[in-house]
C-alpha positions as CSV (number, residue, x, y, z in Angstrom):
1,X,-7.8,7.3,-0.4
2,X,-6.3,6.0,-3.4
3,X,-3.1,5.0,-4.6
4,X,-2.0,7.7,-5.9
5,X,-2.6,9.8,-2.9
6,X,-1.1,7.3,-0.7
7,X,2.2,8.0,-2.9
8,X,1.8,11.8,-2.4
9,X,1.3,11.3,1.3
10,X,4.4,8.9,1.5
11,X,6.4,11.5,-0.6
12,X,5.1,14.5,2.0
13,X,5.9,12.7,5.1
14,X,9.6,11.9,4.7
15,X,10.3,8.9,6.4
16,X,9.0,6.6,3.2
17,X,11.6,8.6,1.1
18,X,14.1,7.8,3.7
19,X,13.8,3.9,4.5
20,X,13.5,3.5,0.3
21,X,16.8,5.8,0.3
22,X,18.4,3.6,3.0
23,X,17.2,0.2,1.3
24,X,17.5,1.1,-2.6
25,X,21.4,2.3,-1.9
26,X,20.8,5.2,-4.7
27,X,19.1,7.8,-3.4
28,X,16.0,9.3,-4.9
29,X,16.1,13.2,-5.6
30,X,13.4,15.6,-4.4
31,X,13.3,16.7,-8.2
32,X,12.2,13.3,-8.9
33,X,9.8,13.0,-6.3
34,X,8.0,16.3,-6.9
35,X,7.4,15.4,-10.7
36,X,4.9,12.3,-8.8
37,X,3.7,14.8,-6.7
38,X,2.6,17.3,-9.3
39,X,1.6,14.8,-11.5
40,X,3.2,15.8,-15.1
41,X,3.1,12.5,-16.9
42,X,4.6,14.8,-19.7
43,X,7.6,15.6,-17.7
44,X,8.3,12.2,-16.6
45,X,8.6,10.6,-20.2
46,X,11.3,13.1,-21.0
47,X,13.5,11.9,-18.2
48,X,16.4,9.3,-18.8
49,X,15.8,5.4,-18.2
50,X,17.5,5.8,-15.1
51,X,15.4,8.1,-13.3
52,X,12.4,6.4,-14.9
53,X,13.8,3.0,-13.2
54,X,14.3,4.9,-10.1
55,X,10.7,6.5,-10.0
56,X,9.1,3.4,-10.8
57,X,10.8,1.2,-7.9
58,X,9.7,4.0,-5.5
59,X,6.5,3.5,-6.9
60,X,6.6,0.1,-6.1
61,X,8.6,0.1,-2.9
62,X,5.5,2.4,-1.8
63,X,2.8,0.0,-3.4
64,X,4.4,-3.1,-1.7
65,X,5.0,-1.7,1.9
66,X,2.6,0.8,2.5
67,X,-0.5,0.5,0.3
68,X,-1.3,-3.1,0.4
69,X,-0.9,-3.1,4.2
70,X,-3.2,-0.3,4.1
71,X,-5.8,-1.8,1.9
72,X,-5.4,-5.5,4.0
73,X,-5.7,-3.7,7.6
74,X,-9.1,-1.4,5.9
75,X,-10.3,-5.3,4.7
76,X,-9.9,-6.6,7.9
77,X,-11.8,-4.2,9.6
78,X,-14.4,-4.4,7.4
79,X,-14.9,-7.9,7.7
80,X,-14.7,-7.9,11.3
81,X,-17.0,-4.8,11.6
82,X,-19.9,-6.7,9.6
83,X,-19.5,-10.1,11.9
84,X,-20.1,-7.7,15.3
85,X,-22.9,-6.2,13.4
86,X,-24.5,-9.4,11.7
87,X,-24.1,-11.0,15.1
88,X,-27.0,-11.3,17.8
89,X,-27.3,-9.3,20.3
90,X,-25.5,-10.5,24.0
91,X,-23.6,-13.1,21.5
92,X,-20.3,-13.8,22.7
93,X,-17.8,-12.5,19.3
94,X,-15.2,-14.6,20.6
95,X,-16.0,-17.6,18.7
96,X,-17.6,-15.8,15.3
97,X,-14.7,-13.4,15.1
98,X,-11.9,-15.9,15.0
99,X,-14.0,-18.1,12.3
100,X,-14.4,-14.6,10.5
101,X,-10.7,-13.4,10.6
102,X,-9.4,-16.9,9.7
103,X,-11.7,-17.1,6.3
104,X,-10.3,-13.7,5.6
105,X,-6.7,-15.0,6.0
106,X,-7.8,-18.0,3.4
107,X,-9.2,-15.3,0.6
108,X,-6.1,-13.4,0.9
109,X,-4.0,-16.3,-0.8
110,X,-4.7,-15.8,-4.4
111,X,-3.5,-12.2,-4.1
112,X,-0.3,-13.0,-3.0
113,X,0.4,-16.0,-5.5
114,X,-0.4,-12.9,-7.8
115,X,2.2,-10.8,-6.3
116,X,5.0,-13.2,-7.0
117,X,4.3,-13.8,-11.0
């Protein structure tokens, strides 16, 4: 999945549309939303600076809470996939998981000092 889907699937669903309506306090329109669903690039640079502004923080209200948890929960599987398999057989993965997921939470670091700039 990319990001781009992840925003159609968000928009699809309902419930994304909802909490961002509920949090945002201006309400996004399904007019809007469908111009990110279709994808007419063309269509959104005719629309006033308003709408624009309102697209983009849905774009990044979706980014923030949905994809990046996404993309850390698919990391951390990953990671803790390849230390069961890398591990010997009839090893205990008590000790080797723990040391794997904790490594993980130390490369994640940069990428939120990233965030806030």
């Amino acid at each position: 999945m990319n990001f781009r889907q992840c925003v159609i699937d968000c928009i699809a669903g309902g419930e994304v549309v909802q909490s961002f309506n509920r949090l945002h306090g201006r309400p996004i329109t399904p007019q809007l939303l469908s111009m990110l669903s279709t994808g007419e690039p063309q269509g959104i640079a005719e629309l006033g600076d308003t709408e624009q502004e309102l697209l983009a923080c849905f774009i990044l209200f979706v980014h923030r809470h949905i994809w990046r948890k996404i993309k850390f929960a698919e990391s951390r599987v990953t990671r803790v996939t390849r230390i069961r398999e890398e591990s010997e057989p009839g090893e205990r993965h008590s000790s080797s998981l723990s040391d794997g997921v904790r490594s993980f939470v130390r490369c994640d670091a940069p990428l939120l000092a990233a965030d806030e700039n």
